[in-house]
PATOR-298066 format. One record per residue (C-alpha): x, y, z; residue in three letters. Coordinates in steps of 0.2 Angstrom, whole numbers, padded with zeros to 4 digits, always signed. Layout:
// PATOR-298066
XYZALA;...
***
This chain:
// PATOR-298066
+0472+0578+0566UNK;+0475+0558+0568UNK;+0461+0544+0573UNK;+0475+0543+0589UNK;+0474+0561+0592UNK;+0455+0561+0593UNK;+0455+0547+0605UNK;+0471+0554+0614UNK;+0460+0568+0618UNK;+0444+0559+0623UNK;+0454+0551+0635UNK;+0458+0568+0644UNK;+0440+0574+0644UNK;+0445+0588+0629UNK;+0428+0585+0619UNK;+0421+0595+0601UNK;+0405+0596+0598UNK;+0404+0590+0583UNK;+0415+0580+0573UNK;+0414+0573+0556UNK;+0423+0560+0549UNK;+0425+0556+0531UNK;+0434+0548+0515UNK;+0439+0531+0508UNK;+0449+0521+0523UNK;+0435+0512+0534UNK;+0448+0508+0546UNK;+0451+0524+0555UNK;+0434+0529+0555UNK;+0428+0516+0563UNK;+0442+0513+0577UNK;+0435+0532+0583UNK;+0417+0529+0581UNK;+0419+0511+0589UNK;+0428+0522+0604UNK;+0414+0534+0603UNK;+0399+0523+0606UNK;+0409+0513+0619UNK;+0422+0520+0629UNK;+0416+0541+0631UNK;+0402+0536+0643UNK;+0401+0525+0657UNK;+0387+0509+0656UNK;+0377+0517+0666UNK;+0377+0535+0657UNK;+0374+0526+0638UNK;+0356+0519+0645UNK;+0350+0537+0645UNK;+0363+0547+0634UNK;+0368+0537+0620UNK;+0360+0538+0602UNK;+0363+0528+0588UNK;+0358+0533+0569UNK;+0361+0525+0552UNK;+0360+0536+0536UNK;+0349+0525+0528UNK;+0335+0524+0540UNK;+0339+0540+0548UNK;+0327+0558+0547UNK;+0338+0574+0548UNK;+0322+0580+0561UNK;+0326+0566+0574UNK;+0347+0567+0572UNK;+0345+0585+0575UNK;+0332+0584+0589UNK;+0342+0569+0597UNK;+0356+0581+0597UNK;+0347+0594+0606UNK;+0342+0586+0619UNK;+0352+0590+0637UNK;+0361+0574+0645UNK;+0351+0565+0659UNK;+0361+0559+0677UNK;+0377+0566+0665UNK;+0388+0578+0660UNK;+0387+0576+0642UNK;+0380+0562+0629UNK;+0384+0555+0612UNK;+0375+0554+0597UNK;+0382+0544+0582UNK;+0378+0547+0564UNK;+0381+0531+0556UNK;+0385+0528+0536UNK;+0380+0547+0535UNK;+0384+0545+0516UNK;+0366+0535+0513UNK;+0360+0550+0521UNK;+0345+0561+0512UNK;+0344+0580+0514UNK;+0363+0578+0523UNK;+0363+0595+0521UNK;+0347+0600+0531UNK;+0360+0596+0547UNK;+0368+0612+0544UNK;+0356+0623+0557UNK;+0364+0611+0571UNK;+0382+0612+0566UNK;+0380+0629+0566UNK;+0373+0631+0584UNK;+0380+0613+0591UNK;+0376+0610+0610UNK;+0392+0608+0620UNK;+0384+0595+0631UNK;+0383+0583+0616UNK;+0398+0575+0607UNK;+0390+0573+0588UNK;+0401+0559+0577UNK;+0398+0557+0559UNK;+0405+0544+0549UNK;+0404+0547+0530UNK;+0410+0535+0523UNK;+0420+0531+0505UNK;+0419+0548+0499UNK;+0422+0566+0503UNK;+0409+0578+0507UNK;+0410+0591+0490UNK;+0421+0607+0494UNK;+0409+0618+0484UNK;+0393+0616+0496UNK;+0387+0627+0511UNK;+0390+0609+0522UNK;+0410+0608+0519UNK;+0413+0626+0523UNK;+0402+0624+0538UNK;+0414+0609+0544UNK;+0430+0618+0541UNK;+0425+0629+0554UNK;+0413+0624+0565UNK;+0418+0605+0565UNK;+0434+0593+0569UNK;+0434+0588+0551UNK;+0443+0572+0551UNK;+0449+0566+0532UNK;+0455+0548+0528UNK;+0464+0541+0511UNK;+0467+0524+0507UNK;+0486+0518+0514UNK;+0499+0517+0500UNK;+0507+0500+0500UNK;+0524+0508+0503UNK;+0516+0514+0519UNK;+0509+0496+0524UNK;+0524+0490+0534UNK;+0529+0504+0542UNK;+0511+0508+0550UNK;+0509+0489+0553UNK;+0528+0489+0562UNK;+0519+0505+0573UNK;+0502+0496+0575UNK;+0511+0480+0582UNK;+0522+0491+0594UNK;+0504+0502+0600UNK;+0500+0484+0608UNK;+0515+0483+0617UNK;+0524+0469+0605UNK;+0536+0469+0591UNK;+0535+0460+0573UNK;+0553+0455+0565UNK;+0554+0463+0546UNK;+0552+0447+0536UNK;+0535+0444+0546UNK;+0529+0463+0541UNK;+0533+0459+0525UNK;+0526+0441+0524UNK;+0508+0452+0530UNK;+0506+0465+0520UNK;+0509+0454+0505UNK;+0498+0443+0508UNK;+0485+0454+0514UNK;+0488+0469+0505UNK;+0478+0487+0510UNK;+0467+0481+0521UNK;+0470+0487+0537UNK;+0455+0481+0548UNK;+0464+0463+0542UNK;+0478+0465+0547UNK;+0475+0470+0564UNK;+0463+0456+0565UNK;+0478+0446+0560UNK;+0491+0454+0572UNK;+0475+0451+0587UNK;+0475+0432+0580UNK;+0493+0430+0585UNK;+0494+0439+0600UNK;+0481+0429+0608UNK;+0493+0413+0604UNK;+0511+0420+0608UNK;+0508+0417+0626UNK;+0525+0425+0635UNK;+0533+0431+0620UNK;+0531+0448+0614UNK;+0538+0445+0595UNK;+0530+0440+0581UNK;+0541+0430+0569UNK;+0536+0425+0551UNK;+0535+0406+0559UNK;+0518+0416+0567UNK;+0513+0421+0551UNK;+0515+0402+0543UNK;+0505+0394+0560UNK;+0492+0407+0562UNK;+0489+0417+0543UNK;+0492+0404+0534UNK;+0503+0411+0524UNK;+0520+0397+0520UNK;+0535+0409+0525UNK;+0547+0399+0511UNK;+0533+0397+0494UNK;+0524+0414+0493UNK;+0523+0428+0481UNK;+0535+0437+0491UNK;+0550+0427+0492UNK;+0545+0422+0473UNK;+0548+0440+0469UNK;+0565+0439+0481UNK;+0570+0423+0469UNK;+0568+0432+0453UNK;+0579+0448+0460UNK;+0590+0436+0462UNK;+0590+0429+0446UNK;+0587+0412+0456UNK;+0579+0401+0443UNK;+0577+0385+0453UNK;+0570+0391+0468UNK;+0558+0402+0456UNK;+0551+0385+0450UNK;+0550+0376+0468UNK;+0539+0391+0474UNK;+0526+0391+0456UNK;+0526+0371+0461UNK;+0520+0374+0478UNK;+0506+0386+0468UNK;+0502+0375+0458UNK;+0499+0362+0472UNK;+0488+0373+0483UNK;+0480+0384+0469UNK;+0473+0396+0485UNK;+0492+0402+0493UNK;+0496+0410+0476UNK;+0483+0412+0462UNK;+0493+0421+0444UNK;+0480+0437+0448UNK;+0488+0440+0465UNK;+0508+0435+0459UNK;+0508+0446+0443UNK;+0502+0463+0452UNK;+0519+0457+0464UNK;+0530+0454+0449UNK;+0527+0470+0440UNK;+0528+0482+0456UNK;+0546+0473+0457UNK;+0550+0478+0440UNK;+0541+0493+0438UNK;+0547+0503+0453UNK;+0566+0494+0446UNK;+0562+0504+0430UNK;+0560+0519+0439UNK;+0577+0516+0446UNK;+0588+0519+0433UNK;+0580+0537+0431UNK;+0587+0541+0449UNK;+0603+0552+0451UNK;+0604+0553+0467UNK;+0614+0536+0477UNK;+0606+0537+0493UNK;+0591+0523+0498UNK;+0582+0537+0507UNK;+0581+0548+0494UNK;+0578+0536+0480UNK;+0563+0527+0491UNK;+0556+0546+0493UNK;+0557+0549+0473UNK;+0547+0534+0469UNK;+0535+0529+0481UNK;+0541+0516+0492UNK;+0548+0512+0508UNK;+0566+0513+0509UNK;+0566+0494+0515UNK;+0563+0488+0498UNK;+0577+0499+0489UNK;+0590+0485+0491UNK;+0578+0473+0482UNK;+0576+0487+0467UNK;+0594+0490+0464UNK;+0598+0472+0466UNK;+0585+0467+0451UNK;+0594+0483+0441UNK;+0611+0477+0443UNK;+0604+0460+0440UNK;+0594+0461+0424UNK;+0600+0479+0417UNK;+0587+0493+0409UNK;+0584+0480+0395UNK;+0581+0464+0405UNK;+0570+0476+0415UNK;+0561+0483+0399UNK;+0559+0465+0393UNK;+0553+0458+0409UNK;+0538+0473+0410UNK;+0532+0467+0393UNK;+0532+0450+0397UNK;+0521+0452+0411UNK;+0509+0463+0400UNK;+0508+0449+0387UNK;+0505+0434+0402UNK;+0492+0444+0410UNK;+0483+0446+0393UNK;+0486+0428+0393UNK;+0480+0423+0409UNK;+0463+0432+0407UNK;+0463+0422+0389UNK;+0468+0431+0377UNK;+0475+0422+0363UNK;+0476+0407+0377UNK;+0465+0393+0380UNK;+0466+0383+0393UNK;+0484+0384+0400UNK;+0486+0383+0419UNK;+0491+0397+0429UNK;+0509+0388+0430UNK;+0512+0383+0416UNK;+0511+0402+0411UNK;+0520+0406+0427UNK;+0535+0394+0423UNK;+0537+0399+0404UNK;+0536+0419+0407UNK;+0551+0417+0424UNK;+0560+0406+0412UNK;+0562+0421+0396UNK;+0562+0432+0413UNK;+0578+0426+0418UNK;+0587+0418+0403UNK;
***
């Protein structure tokens, strides 16, 4: 079950008992507990039937005492479990989940980590609980879930402004909504955000960032390469070497990857290597472009400028200098 399927059925009064809500993307877990502790009950209901732990702090005697209590002057109330994973004796809640109250709605958020398969608790939850698990996004699921996020608020995001985000941001996904907000709040009538938002309001330049440097090296385009590391090198904060190289070597990498694909069609080629089928014109233009040896030699290169930009056998050349010699024996 999805965050949006929870929430969906919130919204039509279809309430669990319990539900427990775990693993290593924050985002989702928070966007139901955040609807939990202020959109279930009414104002008036949470003075008397809202309770609020944190795992730290928490006992497991008051947690499962709070839960047992009846709702006063409402149908139900809420008790949240908050950062559950700092939680001692966790397991101790086990007698409740067992025998929940269907009067209270119980949300736990455990955060970061799973709860291990092997105890009592995790078979508990498979069948007494809604257990919701999260996983961190891949990148090649960024700009499709932002595209779905921006159109959830009732506006639309052109592709090079997707793109333009999630590069800059990269998987974090409470940022990039707080981003998307940002801009809304500033679009007035308009209901599209364009990569001139992104420049005005991220801060992000849409002509001398990492992304369009990686579209100038597909393109073999030496000279527009070298205007974009000058811009870097000008405002050190757009583009530092440790967030460009990651960028270079997934345009490479996932290039390499290429040239072991039979099949011809984008779709299945993105689905065989990870990555939205957006960027598979970009991975065949580099292979027709620089070959399986160009490719090779352009992997290597970035795994000798790495070593070099953390200093190994380098001292003390700037981040463009390094950038400008290893695009140069890129291209030529």
């Amino acid at each position: 079950m999805s965050a949006e399927k929870i929430i969906s059925d919130w919204k039509k009064k279809l309430f669990k008992p319990v539900y427990w809500l775990e693993g290593e993307e924050d985002y989702f877990i928070d966007k139901i507990v955040h609807y939990a502790e202020h959109n279930i009950l009414t104002e008036s209901e949470a003075g008397f039937n809202l309770t609020v732990f944190y795992g730290r702090d928490a006992d497991w005697t008051q947690v499962i005492n709070a839960c047992k209590r009846y709702p006063m002057f409402a149908e139900r109330q809420v008790v949240l479990l908050k950062e559950a994973q700092h939680m001692r004796d966790i397991d101790k809640l086990e007698s409740y989940i067992s025998q929940p109250l269907s009067s209270t709605i119980f949300v736990v958020s455990y955060k970061e980590k799973k709860v291990d398969g092997r105890t009592q608790l995790a078979k508990l939850l498979k069948t007494k609980a809604e257990l919701f698990t999260t996983k961190k996004m891949y990148d090649s699921q960024l700009p499709e879930w932002t595209n779905e996020m921006v159109k959830g608020k009732g506006y639309t995001i052109s592709q090079k402004a997707v793109l333009l985000l999630v590069d800059h941001i990269g998987n974090d996904l409470s940022r990039i909504d707080n981003e998307v907000d940002k801009m809304l709040v500033n679009l007035g009538s308009r209901t599209n955000i364009t990569e001139d938002d992104i420049e005005k309001y991220v801060g992000v330049s849409k002509e001398y960032n990492p992304f369009e440097l990686q579209s100038a090296m597909a393109a073999k385009d030496l000279p527009k390469a070298m205007r974009i590391i000058q811009y870097f090198e000008a405002n050190p904060k757009a583009a530092p070497i440790q967030l460009v190289l990651p960028t270079l070597y997934n345009l490479f990498s996932k290039t390499y990857m290429i040239f072991g694909q039979s099949s011809k069609d984008n779709k299945t080629i993105a689905a065989n290597i990870g990555v939205n089928a957006w960027f598979v014109k970009d991975y065949l233009l580099v292979a027709r472009n620089y070959g399986y040896n160009g490719v090779e030699k352009a992997l290597l290169l970035l795994h000798h400028y790495n070593l070099r930009s953390v200093g190994v056998n380098d001292i003390g050349s700037s981040d463009a200098s390094l950038l400008k010699e290893m695009v140069v024996k890129m291209v030529n």
